[in-house]
N, C-alpha and C positions, 0 to 999 in steps of 0.2 A: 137861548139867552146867554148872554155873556157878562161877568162881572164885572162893572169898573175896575177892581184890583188890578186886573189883567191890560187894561188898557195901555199904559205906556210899553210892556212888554210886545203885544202884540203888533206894537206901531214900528217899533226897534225891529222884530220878527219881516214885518210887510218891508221896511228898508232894506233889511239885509238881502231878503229875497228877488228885487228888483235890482240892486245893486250885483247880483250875483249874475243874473239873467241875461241884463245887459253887457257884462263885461266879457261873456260868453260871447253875446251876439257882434259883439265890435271887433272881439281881441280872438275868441277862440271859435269860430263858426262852427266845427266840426263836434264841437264839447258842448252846442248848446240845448239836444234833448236831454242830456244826462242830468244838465246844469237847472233847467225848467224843471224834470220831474222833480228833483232836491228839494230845488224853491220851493215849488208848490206843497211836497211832503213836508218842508219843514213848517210855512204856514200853515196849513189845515192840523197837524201836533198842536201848533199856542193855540189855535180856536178851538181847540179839542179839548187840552187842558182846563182850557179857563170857562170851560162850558159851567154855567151855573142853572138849572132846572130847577125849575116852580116846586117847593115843596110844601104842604100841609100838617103843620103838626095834628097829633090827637086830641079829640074832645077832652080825655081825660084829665082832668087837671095836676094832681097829686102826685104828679111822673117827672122824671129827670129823662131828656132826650140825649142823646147822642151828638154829641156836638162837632161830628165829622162822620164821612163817608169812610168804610172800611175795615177793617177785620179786628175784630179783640183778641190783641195777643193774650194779654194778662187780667186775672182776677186773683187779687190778694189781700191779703188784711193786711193793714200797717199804721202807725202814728205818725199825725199829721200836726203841721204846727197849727195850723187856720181850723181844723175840722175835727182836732183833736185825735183820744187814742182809740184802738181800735175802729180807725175806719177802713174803709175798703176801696183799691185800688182798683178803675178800670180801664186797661190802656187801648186804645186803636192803635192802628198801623194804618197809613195811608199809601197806597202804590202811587208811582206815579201816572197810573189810569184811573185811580177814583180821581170824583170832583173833588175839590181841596178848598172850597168855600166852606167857611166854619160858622155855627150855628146857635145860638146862645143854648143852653139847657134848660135853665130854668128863671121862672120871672123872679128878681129882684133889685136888689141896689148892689152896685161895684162897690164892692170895701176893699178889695186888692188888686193892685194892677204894677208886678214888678220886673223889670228884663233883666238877663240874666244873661253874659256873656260866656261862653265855652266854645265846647271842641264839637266835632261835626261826625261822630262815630255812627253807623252805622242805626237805622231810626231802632231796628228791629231788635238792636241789642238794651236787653232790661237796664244796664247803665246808661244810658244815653239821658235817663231821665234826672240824673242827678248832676251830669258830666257835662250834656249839650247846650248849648243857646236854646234861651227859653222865654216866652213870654207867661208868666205866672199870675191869674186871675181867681179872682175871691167873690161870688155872689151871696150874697145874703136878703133872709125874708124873713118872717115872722114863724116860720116853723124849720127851718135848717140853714146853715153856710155850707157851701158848695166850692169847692178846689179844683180848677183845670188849670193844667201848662200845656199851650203850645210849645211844643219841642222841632227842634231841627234834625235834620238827618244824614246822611254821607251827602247826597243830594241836594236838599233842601240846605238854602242857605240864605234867606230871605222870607223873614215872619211879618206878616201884617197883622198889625191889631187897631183897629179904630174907636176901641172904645175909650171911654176917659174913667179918670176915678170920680165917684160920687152917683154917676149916671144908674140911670134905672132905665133897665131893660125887661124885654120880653121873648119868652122861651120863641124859638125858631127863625128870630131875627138872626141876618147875618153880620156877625163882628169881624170878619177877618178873614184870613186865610194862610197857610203856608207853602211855598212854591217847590215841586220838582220832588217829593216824598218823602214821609214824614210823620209823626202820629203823637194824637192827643190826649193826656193822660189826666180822668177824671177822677177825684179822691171825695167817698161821701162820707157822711158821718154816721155810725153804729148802729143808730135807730131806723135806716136807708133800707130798704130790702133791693137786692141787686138781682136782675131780671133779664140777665144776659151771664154769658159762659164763653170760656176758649173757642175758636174756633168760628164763632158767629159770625156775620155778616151787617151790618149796621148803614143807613142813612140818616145823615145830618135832618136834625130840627124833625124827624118821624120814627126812628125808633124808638122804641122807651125803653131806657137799661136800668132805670130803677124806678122804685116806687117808697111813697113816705106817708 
């Protein structure tokens, strides 16, 4: 399965590829296996990327998921304006070989939804989170508010979010995406137990990194 997100990309990707193929086959005959294998590598990369897979969240209710595919650089405590103090920081890293379709967390209503213009540093580096283009989202429900920023990356230079403000949503639904790598940084609030660690491995809308 493939994400709509991905669709004008991959149509721009299938042009380029024929456009390259052909002009091989008219202009360079002797360049045009080189020129086909390219093509073809470079198409099957976008349908690679934009690969988006059926996922299942957990029965559990009570849980905050993962709202991206890919490795938790960081767990720290910090003060947050939306989640207040001492909450806790959990950051992904997205390569650009994880899926990059992003995942709601948890069920409630949008009370923030802000962009934030910057610089394009490195995803993996801890300032990126304050530094970089970012889309900055606030869920709330009847037992906690919830803090994620899509963040950009040396890579990544193109955030998608479809959600609106006011909207009510549901934990594993997909909101968005960011393109070419990148990582999402979740901020809960004190009373959160966090159920993830450095190092970990995470899928969007199935893992559970916290519990409340």
């Amino acid at each position: 399965m493939l994400t709509p997100y991905g669709y004008p990309t991959i149509l721009k990707t299938a042009c380029i590829a024929i456009l390259l193929s052909g002009s091989a086959h008219l202009f360079a005959r002797p360049l045009l296996p080189e020129a086909l294998i390219f093509s073809v590598s470079l198409l099957l990369f976008a349908l690679y990327f934009f690969r988006d897979p059926m996922r299942t969240p957990p029965d559990e209710k009570r849980t905050i998921l993962a709202p991206a595919d890919g490795k938790v650089l960081l767990v720290k405590v910090l003060n947050n304006h939306f989640t207040g103090t001492s909450s806790t920081l959990v950051s992904i890293f997205m390569s650009p070989f994880n899926v990059h379709v992003n995942r709601i967390p948890v069920d409630g209503k949008v009370t923030l939804l802000s962009y934030h213009q910057g610089t394009f540093m490195m995803a993996f580096d801890h300032r990126s989170l304050e530094s970089n283009e970012k889309m900055e989202i606030g869920i709330e429900n009847k037992e906690l508010k919830l803090h994620f920023c899509q963040v950009s990356g040396f890579l990544a230079r193109r955030i998608v979010c479809s959600l609106q403000q006011g909207e009510q949503v549901e934990r594993g639904n997909r909101f968005g995406m960011i393109r070419f790598g990148s990582r999402v940084d979740v901020i809960v609030p004190a009373h959160v137990e966090v159920t993830v660690e450095a190092g970990q491995h995470t899928k969007a809308g199935e893992t559970v990194i916290a519990r409340f």
